[in-house]
C-alpha positions in Angstrom: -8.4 -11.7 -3.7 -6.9 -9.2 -6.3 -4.1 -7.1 -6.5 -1.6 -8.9 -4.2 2.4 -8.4 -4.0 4.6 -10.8 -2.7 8.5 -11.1 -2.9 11.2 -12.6 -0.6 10.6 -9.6 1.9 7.0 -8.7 1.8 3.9 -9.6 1.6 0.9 -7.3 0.5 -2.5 -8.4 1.2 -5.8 -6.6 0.4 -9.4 -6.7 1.6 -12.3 -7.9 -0.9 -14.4 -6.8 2.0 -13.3 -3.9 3.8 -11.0 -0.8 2.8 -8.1 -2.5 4.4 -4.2 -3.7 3.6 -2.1 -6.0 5.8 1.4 -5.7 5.2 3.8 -8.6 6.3 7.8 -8.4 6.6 10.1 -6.0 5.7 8.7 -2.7 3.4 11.8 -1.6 1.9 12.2 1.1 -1.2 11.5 -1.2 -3.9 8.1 -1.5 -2.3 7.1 1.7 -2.8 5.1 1.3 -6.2 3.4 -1.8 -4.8 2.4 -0.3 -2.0 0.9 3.2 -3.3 -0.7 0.6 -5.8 -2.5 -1.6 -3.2 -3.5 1.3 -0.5 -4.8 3.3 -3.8 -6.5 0.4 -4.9 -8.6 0.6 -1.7 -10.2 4.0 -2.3 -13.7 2.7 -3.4 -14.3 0.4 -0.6 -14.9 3.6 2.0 -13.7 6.9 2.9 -11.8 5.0 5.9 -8.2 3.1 4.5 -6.5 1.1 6.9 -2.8 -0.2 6.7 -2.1 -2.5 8.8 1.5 -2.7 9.5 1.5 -4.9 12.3 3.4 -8.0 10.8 5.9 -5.8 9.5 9.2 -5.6 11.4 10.9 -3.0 9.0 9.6 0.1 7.8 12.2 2.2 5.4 11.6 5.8 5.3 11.4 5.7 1.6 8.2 3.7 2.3 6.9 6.1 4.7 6.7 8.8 2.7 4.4 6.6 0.4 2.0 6.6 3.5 2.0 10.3 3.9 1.7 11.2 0.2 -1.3 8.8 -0.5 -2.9 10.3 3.1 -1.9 14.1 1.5 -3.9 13.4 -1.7 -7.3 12.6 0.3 -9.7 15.0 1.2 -11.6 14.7 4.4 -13.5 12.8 5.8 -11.1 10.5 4.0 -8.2 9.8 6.2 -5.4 6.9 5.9 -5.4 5.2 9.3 -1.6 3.2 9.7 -1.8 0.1 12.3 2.0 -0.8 13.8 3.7 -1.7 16.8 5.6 0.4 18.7 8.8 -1.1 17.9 8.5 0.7 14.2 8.1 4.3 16.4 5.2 5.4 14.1 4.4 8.4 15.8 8.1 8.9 16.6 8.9 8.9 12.7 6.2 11.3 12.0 6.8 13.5 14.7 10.3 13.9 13.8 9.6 15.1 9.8 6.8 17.4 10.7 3.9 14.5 9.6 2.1 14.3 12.6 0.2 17.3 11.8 -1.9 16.0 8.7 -5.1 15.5 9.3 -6.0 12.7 6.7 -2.9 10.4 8.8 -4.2 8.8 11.7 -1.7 6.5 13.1 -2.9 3.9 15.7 -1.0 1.6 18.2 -1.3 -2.0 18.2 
């Protein structure tokens, strides 16, 4: 597997196989560089990116702009589609800052 991040909070974990990233813990600011790096990383594998945030129990803001300026810098049919639970209010989040309207972020519920 390449390009991995892991600290005492998160841990980043790309597909060989598929255009994917799982996400595990908490994504705080300091994440933000690893993160853009790993979902950027996946560009090659399809036009389809998934993150799947689904092991992740905190989400800062800081890191959810990362998600919505890597999904602003693909062109269709490329899109960004972000996995999580509803207890990280996704689709709230977005809502709330206007993001919901971009057409290369597809949030999905777990």
């Amino acid at each position: 597997m390449r390009g991995y991040f892991t600290d005492d909070l998160l841990l980043i974990l790309p597909s060989d196989t598929t255009a994917s990233v799982r996400l595990f813990g908490e994504v705080i600011s300091t994440h933000r560089g690893p993160l853009a790096l790993a979902i950027t990383g996946q560009s090659d594998q399809g036009d389809e990116i998934t993150v799947d945030l689904t092991g992740v129990h905190y989400l800062a803001n800081s890191a959810l702009e990362i998600l919505v300026a890597v999904a602003l810098r693909l062109t269709q049919p490329a899109c960004l589609v972000v996995r999580a639970t509803v207890e990280l209010d996704l689709r709230g989040r977005l809502a709330a800052r206007g993001w919901d309207q971009i057409n290369t972020l597809r949030p999905t519920d777990a």
